[in-house]
Every structure is written in structure tokens, then in C-alpha cells.
C-alpha positions as CSV (number, residue, x, y, z in Angstrom):
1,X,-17.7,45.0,34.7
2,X,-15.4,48.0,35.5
3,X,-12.6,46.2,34.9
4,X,-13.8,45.9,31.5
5,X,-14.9,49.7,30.8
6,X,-11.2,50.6,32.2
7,X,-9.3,48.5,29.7
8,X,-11.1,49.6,26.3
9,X,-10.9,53.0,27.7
10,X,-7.4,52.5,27.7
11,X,-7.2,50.3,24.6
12,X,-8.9,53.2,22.3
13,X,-6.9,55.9,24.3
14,X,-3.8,54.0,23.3
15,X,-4.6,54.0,19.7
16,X,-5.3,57.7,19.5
17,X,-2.3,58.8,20.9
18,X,0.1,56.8,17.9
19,X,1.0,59.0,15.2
20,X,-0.5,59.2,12.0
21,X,1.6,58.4,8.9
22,X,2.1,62.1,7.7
23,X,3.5,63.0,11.3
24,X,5.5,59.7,11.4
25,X,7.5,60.8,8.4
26,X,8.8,63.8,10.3
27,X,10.3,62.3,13.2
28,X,13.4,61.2,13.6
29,X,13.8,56.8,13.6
30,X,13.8,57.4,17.5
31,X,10.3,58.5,17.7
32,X,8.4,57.1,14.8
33,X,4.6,56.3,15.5
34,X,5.0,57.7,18.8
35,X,4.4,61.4,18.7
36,X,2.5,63.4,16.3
37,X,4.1,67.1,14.6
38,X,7.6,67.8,13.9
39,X,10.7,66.0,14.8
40,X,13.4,67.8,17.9
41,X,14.7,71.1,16.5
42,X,18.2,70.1,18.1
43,X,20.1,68.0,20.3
44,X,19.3,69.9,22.9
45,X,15.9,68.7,22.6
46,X,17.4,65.2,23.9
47,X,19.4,66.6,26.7
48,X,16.2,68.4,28.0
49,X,14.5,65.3,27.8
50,X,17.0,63.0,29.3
51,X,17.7,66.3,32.6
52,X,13.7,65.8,32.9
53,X,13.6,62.6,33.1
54,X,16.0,62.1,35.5
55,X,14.4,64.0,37.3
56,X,11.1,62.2,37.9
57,X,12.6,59.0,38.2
58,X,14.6,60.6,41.1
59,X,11.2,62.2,42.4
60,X,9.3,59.2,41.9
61,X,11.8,57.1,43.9
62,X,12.3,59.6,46.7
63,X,8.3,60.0,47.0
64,X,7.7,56.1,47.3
65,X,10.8,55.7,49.5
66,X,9.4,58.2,52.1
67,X,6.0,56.8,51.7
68,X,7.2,53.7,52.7
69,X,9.8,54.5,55.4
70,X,9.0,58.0,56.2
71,X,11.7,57.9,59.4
72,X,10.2,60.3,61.5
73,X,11.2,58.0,64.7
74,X,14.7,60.7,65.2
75,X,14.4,62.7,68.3
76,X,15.6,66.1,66.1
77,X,12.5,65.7,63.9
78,X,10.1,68.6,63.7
79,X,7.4,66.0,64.6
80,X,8.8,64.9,68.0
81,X,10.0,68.7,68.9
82,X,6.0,69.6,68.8
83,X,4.7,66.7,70.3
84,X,6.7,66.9,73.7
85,X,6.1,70.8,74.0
């Protein structure tokens, strides 16, 4: 029954956050019916864009990578150094 709340939560939340057909107009073929205002000023807008999302990807995999395999089994790690003491 939760299950179902979740998804037409998600369904309608979906659906509010396409662009309307005034905002559509503006952006560039790129991002039509996905964001609402006006288009990138530049093309620096992209490179921002494309340096922050890098960037989270790189995050994101690090994050999961030490969740996973954290690798605290080295003698010179902080861990070890305060648990013989």
C-alpha cells in the first residue's frame, strides 16, 4: 500500500517538474521540456555543468567504493594506531 503512495507521489512530482510550453520555447533543443525559465546565457554554462557533474559522479563512485571496501585492514591506518595504544 506504500508502494503505491510512493509511486504516484513520484508520478505527479514528475509531471510538475516538465516545462511548460512558454518556458520550452526559450531553451535551447538540448533542454526542451526539461527546465522551466531562460535558456544558458553562454557556453560556459555547459562547461560548469559538465566540471559539476564530473564531479559527483566521481564522488558518488568514491563514496560507494569505500562503503563497500572501506580498507581499513593496513597497519599505518589511523584506526589500528588507536586501537593498539
Amino acid at each position: 500500500m506504500k508502494r503505491t503512495y510512493l509511486f504516484i507521489l513520484l508520478l505527479f512530482s514528475t509531471y510538475a517538474a516538465m516545462a511548460c510550453p512558454a518556458c520550452e520555447k526559450q531553451q535551447p533543443k538540448l533542454l526542451r521540456g526539461i527546465t522551466h525559465g531562460t535558456g544558458p546565457d553562454s557556453q560556459w554554462d555547459y562547461v560548469i555543468i559538465a566540471v559539476t557533474v564530473a564531479f559527483v559522479f566521481i564522488t558518488l563512485f568514491y563514496s560507494v567504493k569505500w562503503l563497500i571496501r572501506p580498507d581499513e585492514s593496513m597497519p599505518g591506518h589511523i584506526k589500528t594506531s588507536i586501537i593498539n595504544h
